[in-house]
N, C-alpha and C positions, 0 to 999 in steps of 0.2 A: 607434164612436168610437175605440176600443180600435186597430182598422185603419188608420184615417186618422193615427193619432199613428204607428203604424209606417211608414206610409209617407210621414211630414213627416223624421221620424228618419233613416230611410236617404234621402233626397233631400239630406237635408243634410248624412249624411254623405260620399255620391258628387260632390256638388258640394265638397267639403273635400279630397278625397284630388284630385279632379280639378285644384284650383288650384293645388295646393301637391304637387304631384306631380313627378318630372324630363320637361324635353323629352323630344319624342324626337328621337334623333338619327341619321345616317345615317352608319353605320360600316362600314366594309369588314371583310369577314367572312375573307378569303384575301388574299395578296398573289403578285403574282407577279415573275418575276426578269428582265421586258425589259429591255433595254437602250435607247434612244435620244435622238436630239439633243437636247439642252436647247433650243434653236429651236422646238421644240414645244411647247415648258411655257409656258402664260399664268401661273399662281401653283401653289403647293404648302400642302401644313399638316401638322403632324404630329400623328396619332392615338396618343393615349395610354391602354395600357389600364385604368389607374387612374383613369382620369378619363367614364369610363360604355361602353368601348368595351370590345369581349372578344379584340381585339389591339392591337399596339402596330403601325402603320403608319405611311407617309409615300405624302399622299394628292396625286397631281398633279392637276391641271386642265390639260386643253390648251389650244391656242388653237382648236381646231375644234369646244370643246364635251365634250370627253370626261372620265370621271376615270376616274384608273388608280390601284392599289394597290399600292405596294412596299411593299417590306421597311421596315425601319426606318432612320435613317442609322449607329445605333451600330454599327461593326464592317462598315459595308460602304461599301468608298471610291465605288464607281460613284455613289450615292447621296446621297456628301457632297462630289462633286465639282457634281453637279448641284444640288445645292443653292444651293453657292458662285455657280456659272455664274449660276442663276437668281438672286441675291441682287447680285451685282456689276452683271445687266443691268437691276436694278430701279432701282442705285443711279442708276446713269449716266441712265436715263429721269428717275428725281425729279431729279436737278444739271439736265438739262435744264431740266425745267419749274421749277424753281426760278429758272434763268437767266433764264427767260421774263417770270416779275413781277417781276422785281427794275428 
């Protein structure tokens, strides 16, 4: 009897820690320092280490499918220009399809 209550006990506690636990999430562990065309970047996001991640990166997505890891964008222009690029040609895409229902 004694047994069976220790194992309702711990079921219920692995199912507790289970529910209410963090994602997991898929963090880049290194970054590296390429360089190239924002033409290549489908979206970006930026990894924050405070926020479950154990660096702080800016994670691209290509358009062929890839992610790549840089650096962060504070302090490094290559990165905050890409950003821009990438952000200006999102904007231009949404005015488009905006033009489109209206």
């Amino acid at each position: 009897m004694t047994s069976r209550l220790s194992v309702l006990i711990l079921l219920g506690v692995l199912c507790f820690v289970l529910t209410t636990g963090n994602p997991i999430m898929d963090c880049c562990l290194k970054t590296t320092q390429k360089k190239f065309s924002f033409k290549l970047v489908q979206s970006y996001k930026i990894q924050e280490a405070a926020k479950g991640c154990e660096i702080s990166a800016t994670v691209i997505f290509t358009k062929g499918g890839r992610k790549l890891c840089l650096a962060p964008p504070k302090g490094n222009p290559f990165i905050q220009a890409l950003i821009e690029d990438v952000n200006r040609a999102r904007g231009k895409q949404w005015k488009t399809k905006q033009q489109i229902k209206v």
